[in-house]
mmJSON file of the N, C-alpha and C atoms, coordinates in Angstrom:
{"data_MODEL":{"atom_site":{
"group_PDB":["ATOM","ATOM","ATOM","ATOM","ATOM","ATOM","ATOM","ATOM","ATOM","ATOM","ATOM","ATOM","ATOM","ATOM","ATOM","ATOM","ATOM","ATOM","ATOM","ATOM","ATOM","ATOM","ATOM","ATOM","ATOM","ATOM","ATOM","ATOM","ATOM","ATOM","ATOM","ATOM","ATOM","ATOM","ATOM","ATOM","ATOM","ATOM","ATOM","ATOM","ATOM","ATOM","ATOM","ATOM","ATOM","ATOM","ATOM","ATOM","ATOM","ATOM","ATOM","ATOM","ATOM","ATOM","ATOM","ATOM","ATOM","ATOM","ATOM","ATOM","ATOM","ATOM","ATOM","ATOM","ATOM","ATOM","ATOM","ATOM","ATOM","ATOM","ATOM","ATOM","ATOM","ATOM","ATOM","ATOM","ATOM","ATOM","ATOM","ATOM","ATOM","ATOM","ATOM","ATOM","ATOM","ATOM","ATOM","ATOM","ATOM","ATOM","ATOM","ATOM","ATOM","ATOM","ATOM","ATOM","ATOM","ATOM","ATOM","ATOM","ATOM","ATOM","ATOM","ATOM","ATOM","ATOM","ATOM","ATOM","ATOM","ATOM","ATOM","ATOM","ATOM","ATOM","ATOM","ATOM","ATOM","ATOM","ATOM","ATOM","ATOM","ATOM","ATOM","ATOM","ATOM","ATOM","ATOM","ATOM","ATOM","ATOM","ATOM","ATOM","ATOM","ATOM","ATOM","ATOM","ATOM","ATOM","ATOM","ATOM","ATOM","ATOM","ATOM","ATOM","ATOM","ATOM","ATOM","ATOM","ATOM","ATOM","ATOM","ATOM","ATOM","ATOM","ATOM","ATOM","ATOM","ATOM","ATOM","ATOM","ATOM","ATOM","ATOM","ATOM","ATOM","ATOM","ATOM","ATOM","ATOM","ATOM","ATOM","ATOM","ATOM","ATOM","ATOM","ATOM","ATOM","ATOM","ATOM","ATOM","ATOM","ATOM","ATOM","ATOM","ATOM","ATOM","ATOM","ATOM","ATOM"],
"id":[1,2,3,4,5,6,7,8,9,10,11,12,13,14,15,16,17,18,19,20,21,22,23,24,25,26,27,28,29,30,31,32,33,34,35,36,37,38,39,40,41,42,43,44,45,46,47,48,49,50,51,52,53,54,55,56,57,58,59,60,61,62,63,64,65,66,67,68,69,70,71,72,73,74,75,76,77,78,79,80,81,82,83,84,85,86,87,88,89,90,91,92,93,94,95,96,97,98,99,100,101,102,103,104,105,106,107,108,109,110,111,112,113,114,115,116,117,118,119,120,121,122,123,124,125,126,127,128,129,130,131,132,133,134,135,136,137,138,139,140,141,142,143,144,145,146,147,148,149,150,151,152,153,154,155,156,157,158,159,160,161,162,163,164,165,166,167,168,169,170,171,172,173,174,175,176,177,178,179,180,181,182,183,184,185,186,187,188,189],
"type_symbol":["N","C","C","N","C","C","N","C","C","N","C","C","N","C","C","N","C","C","N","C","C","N","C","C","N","C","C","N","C","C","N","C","C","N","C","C","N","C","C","N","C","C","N","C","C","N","C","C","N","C","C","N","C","C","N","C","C","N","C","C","N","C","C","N","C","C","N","C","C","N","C","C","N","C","C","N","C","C","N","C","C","N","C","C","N","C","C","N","C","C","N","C","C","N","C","C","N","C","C","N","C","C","N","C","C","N","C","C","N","C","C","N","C","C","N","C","C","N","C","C","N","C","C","N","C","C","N","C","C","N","C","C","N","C","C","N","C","C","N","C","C","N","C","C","N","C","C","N","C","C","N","C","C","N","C","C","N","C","C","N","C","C","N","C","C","N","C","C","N","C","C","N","C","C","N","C","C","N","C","C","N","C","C","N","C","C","N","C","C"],
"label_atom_id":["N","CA","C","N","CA","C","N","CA","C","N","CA","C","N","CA","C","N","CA","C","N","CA","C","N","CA","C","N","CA","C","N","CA","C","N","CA","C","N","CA","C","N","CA","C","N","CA","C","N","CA","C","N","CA","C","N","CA","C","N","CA","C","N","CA","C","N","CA","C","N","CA","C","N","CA","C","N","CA","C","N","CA","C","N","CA","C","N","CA","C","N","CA","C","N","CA","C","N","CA","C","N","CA","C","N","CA","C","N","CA","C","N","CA","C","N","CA","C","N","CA","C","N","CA","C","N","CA","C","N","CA","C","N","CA","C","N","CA","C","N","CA","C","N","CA","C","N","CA","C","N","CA","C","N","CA","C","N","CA","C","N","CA","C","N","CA","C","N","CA","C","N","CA","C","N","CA","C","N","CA","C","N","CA","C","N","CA","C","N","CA","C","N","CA","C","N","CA","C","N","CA","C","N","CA","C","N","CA","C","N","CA","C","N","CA","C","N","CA","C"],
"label_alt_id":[null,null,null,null,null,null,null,null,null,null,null,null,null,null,null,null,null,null,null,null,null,null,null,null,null,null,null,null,null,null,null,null,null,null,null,null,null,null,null,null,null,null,null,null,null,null,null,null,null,null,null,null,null,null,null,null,null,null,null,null,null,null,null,null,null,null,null,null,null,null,null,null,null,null,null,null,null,null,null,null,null,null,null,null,null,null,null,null,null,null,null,null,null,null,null,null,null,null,null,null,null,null,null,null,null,null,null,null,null,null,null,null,null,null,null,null,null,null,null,null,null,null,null,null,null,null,null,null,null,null,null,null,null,null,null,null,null,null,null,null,null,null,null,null,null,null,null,null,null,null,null,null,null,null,null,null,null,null,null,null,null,null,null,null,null,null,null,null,null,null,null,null,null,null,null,null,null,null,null,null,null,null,null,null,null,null,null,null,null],
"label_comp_id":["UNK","UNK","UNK","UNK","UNK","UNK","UNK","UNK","UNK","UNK","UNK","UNK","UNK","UNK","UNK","UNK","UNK","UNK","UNK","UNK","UNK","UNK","UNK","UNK","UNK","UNK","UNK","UNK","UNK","UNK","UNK","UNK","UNK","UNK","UNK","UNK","UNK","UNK","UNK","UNK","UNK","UNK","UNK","UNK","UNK","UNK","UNK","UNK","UNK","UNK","UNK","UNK","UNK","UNK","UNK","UNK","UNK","UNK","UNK","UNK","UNK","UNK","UNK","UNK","UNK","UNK","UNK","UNK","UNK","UNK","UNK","UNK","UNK","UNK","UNK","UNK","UNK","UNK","UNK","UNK","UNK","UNK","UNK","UNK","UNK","UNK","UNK","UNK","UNK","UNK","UNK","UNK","UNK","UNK","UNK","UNK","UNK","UNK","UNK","UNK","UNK","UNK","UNK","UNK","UNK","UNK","UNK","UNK","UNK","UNK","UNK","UNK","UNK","UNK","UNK","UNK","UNK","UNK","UNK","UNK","UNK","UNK","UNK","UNK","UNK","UNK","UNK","UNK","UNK","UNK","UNK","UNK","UNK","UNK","UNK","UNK","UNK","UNK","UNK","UNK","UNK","UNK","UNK","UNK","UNK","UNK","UNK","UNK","UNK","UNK","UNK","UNK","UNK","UNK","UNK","UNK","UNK","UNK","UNK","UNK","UNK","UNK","UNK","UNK","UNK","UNK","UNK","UNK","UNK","UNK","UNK","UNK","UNK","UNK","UNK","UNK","UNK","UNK","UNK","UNK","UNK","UNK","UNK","UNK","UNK","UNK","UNK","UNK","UNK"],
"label_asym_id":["A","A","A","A","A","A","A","A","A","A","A","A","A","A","A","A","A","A","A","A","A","A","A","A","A","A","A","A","A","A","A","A","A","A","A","A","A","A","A","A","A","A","A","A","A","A","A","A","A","A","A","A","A","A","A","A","A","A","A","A","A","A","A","A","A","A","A","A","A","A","A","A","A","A","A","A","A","A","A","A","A","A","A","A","A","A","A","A","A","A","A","A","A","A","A","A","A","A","A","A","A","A","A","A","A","A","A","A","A","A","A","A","A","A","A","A","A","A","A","A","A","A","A","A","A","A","A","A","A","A","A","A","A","A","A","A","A","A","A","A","A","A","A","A","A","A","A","A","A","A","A","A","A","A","A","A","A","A","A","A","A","A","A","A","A","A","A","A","A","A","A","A","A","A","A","A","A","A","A","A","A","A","A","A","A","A","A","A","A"],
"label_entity_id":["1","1","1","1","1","1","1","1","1","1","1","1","1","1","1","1","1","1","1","1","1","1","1","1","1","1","1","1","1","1","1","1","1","1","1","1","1","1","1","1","1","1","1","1","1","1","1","1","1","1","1","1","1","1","1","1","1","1","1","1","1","1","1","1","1","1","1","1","1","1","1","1","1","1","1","1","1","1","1","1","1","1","1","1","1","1","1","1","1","1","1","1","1","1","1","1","1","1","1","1","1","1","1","1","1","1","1","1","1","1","1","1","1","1","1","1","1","1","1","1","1","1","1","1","1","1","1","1","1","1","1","1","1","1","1","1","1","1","1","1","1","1","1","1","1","1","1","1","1","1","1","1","1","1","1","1","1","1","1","1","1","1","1","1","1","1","1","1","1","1","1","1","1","1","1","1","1","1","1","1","1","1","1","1","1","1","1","1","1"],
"label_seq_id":[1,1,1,2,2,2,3,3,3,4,4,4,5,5,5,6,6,6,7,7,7,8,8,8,9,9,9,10,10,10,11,11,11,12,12,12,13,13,13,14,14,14,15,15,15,16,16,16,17,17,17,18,18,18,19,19,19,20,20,20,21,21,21,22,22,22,23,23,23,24,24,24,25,25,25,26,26,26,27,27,27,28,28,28,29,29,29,30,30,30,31,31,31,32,32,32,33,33,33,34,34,34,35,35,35,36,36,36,37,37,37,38,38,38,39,39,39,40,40,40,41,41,41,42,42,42,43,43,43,44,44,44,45,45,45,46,46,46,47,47,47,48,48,48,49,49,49,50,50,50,51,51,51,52,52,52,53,53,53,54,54,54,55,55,55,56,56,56,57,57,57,58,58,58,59,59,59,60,60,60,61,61,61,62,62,62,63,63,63],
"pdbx_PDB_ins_code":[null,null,null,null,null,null,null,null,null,null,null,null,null,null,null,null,null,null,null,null,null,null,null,null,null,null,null,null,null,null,null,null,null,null,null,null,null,null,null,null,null,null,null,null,null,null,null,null,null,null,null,null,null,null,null,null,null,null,null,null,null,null,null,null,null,null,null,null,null,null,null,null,null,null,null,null,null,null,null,null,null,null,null,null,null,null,null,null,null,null,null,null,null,null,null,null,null,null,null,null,null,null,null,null,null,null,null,null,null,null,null,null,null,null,null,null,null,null,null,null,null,null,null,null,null,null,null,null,null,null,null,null,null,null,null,null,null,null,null,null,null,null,null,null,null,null,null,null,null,null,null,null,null,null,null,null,null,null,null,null,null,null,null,null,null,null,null,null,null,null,null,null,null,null,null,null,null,null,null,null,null,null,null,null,null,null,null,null,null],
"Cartn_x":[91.491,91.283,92.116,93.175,93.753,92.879,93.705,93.275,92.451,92.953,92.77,91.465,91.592,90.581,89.183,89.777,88.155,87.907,89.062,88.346,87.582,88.376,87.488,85.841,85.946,84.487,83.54,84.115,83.543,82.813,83.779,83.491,82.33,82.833,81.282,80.624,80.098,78.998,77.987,79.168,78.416,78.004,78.733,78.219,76.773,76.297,74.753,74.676,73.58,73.226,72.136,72.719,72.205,71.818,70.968,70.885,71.506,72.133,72.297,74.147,74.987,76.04,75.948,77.345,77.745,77.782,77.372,78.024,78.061,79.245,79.382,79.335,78.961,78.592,80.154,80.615,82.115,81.706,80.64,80.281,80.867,80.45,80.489,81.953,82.889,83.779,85.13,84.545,85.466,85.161,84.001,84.102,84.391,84.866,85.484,86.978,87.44,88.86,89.057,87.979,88.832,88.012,87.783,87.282,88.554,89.322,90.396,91.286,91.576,92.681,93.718,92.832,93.58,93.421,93.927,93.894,92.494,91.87,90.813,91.079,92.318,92.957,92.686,92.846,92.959,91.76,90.924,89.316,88.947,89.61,89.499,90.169,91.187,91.885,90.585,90.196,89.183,88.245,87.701,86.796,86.873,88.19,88.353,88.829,89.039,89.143,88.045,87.27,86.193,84.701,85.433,84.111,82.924,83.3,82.661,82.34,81.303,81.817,81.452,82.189,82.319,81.305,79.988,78.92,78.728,78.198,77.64,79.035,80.082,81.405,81.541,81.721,81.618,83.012,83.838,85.165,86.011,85.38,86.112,87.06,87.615,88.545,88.386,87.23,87.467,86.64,86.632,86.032,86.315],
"Cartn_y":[132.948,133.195,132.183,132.387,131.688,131.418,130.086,129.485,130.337,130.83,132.3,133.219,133.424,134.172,133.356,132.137,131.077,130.766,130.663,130.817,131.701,133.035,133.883,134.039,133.944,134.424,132.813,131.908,130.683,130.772,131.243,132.567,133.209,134.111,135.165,134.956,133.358,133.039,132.492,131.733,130.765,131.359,132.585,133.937,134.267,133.908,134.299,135.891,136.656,137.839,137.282,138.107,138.147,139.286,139.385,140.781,142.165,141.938,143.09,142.294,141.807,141.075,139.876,139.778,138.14,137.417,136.202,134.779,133.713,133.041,131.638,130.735,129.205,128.336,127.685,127.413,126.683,125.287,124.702,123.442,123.979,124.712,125.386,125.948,126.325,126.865,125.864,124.666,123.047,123.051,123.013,122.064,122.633,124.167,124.918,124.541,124.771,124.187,122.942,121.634,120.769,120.149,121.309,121.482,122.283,123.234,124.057,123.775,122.449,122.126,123.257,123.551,124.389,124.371,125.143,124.511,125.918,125.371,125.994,127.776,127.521,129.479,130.143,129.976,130.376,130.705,130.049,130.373,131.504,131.435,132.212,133.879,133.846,134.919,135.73,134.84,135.587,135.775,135.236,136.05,137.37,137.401,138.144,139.767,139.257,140.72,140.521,139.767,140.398,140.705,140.992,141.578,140.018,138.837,137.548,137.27,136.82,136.229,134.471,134.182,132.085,132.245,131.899,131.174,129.834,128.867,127.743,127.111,127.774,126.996,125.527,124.678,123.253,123.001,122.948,123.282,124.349,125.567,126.589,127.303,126.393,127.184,128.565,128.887,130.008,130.723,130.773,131.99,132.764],
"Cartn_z":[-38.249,-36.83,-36.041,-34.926,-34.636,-33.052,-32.417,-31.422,-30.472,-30.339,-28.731,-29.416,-30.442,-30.491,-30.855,-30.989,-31.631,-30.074,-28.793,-27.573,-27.32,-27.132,-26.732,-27.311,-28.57,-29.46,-28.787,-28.435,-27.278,-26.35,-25.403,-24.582,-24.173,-25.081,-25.301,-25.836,-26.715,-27.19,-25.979,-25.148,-24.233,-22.694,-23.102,-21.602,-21.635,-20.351,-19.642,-19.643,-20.027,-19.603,-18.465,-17.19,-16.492,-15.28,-14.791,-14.22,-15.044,-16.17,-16.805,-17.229,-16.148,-16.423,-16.87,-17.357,-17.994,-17.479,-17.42,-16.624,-17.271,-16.804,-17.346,-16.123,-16.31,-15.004,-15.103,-14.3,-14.019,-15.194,-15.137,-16.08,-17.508,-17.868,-18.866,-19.334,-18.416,-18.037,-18.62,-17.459,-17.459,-19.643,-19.766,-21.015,-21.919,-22.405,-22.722,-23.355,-21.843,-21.684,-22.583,-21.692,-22.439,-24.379,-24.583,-26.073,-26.887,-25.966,-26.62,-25.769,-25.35,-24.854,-24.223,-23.183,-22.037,-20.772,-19.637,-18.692,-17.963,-16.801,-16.577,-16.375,-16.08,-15.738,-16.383,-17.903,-19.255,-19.262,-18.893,-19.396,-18.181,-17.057,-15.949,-16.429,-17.212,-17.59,-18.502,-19.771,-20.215,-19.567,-18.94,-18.385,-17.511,-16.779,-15.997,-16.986,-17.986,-18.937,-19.721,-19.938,-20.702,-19.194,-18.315,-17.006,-17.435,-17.053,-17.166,-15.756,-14.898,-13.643,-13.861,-13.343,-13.567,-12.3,-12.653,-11.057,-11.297,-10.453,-10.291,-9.849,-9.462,-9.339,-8.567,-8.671,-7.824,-7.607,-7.496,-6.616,-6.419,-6.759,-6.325,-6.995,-8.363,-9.079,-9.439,-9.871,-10.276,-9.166,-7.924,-6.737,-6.849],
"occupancy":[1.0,1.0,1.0,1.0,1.0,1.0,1.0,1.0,1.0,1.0,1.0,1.0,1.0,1.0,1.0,1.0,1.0,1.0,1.0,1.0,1.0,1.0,1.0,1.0,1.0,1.0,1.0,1.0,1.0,1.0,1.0,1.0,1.0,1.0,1.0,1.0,1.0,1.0,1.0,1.0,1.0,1.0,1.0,1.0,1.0,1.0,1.0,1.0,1.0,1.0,1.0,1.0,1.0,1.0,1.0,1.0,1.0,1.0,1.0,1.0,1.0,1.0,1.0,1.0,1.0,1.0,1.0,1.0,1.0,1.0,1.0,1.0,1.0,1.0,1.0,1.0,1.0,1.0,1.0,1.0,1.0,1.0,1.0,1.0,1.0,1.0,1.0,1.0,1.0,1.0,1.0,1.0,1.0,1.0,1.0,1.0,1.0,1.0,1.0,1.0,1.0,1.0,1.0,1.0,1.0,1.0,1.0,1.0,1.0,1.0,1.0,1.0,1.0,1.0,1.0,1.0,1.0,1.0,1.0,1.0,1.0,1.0,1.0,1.0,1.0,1.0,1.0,1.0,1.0,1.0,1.0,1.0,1.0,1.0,1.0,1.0,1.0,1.0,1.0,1.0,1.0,1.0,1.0,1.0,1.0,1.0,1.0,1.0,1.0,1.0,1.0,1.0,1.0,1.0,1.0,1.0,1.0,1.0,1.0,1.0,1.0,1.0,1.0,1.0,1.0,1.0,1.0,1.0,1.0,1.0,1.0,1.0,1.0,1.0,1.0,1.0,1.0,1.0,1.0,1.0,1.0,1.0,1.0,1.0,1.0,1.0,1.0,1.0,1.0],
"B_iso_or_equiv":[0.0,0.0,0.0,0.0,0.0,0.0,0.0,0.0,0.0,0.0,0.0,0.0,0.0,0.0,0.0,0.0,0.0,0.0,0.0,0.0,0.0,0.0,0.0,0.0,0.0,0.0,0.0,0.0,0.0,0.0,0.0,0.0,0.0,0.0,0.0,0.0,0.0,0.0,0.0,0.0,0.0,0.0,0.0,0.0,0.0,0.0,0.0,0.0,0.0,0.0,0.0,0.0,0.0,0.0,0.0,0.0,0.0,0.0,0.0,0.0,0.0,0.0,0.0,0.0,0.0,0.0,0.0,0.0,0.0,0.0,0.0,0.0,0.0,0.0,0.0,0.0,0.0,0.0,0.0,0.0,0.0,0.0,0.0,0.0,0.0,0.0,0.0,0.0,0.0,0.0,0.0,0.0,0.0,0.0,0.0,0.0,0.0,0.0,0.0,0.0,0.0,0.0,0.0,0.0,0.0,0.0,0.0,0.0,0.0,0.0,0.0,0.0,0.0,0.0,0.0,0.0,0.0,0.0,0.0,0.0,0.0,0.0,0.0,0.0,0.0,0.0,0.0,0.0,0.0,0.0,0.0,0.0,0.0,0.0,0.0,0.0,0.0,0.0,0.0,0.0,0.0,0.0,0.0,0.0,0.0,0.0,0.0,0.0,0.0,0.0,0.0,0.0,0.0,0.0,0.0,0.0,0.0,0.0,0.0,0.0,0.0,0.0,0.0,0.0,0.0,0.0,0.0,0.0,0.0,0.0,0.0,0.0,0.0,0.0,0.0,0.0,0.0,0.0,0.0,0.0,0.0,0.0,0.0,0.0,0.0,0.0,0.0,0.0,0.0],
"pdbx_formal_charge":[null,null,null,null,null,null,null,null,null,null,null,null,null,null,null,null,null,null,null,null,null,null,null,null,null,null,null,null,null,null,null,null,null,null,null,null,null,null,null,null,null,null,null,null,null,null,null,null,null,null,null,null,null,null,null,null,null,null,null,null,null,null,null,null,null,null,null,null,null,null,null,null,null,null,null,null,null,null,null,null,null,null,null,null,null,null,null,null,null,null,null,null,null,null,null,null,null,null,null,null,null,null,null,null,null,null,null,null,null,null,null,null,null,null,null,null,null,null,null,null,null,null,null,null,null,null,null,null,null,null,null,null,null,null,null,null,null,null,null,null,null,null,null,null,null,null,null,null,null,null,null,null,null,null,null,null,null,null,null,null,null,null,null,null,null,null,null,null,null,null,null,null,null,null,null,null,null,null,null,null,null,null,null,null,null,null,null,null,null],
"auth_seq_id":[1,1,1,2,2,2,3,3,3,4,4,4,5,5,5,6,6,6,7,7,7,8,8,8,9,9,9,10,10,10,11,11,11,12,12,12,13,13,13,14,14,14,15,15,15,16,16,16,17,17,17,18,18,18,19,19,19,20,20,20,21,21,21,22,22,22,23,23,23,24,24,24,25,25,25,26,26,26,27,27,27,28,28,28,29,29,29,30,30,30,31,31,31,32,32,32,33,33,33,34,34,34,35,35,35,36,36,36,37,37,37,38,38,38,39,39,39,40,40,40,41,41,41,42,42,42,43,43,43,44,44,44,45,45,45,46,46,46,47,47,47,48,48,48,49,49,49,50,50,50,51,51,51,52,52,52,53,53,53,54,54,54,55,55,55,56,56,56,57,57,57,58,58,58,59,59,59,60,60,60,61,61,61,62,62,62,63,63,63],
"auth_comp_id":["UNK","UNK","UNK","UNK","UNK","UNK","UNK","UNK","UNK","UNK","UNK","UNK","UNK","UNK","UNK","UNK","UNK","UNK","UNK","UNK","UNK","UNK","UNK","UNK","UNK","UNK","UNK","UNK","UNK","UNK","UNK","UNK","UNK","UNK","UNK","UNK","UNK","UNK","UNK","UNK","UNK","UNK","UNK","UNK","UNK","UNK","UNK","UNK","UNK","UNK","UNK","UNK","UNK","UNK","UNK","UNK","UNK","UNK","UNK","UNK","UNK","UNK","UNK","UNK","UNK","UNK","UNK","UNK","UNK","UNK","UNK","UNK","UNK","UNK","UNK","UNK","UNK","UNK","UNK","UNK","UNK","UNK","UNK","UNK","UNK","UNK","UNK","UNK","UNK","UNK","UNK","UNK","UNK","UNK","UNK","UNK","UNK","UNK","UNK","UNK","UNK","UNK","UNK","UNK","UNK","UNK","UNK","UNK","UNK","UNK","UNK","UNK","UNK","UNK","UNK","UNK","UNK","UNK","UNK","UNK","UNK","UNK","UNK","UNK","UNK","UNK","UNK","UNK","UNK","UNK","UNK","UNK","UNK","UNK","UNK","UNK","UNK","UNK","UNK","UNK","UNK","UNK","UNK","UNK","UNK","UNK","UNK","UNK","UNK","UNK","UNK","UNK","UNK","UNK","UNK","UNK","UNK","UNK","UNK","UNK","UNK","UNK","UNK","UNK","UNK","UNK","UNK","UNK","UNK","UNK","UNK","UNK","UNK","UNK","UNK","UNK","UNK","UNK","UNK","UNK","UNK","UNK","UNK","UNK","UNK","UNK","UNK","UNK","UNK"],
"auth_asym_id":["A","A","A","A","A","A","A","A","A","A","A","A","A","A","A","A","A","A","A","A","A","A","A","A","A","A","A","A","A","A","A","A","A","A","A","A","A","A","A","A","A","A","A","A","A","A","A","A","A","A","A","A","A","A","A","A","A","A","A","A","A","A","A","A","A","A","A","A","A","A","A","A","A","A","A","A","A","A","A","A","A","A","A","A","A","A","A","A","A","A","A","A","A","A","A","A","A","A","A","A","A","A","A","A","A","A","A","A","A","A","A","A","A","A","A","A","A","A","A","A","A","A","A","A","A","A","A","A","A","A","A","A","A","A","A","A","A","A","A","A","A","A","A","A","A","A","A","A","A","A","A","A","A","A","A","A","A","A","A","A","A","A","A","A","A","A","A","A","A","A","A","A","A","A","A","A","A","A","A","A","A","A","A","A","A","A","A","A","A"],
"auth_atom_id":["N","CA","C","N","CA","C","N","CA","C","N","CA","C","N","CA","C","N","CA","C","N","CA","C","N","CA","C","N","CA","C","N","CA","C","N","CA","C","N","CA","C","N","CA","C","N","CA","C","N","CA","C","N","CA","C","N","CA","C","N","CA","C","N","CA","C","N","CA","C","N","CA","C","N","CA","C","N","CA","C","N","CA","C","N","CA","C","N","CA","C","N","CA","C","N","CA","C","N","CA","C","N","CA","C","N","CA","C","N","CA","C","N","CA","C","N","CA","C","N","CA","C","N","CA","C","N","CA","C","N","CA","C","N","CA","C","N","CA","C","N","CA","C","N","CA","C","N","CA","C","N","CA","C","N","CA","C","N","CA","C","N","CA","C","N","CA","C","N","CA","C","N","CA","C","N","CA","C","N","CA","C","N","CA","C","N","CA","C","N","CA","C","N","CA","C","N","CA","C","N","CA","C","N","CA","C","N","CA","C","N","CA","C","N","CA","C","N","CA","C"],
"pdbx_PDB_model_num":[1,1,1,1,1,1,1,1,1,1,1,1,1,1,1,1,1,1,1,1,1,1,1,1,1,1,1,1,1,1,1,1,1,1,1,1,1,1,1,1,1,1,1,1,1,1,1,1,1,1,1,1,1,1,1,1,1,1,1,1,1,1,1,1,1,1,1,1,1,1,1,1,1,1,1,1,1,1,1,1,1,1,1,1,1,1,1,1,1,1,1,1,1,1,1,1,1,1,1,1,1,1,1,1,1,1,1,1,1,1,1,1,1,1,1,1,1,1,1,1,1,1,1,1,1,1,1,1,1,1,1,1,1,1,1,1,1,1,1,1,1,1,1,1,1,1,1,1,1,1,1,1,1,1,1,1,1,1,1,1,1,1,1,1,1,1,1,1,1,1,1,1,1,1,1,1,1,1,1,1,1,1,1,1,1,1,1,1,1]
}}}
């Protein structure tokens, strides 16, 4: 399993069901990244194709 996909399956381990959708908290988001040494976008990209929404955001990156 290479890098990207040991993110993603990350990812979607650490995604909230909520109201019926996914969520991840930006906390969660940040420590991601710097666990797979990437930059916060990256984690923003997956989510945004796997239908993820980033809540609890505390500066806004991913709004």
């Amino acid at each position: 399993m290479c890098k990207s996909d040991n993110l993603i399956k990350a990812v979607l381990e650490r995604a909230q069901d909520s109201d019926g959708k996914k969520k991840l908290t930006c906390a969660v988001a940040f420590e991601l990244s710097q666990k797979f040494d990437v930059g916060p976008a990256e984690i923003g990209r997956i989510c945004n194709h796997q239908n993820i929404k980033i809540c609890k955001c505390q500066l806004g990156c991913f709004a």
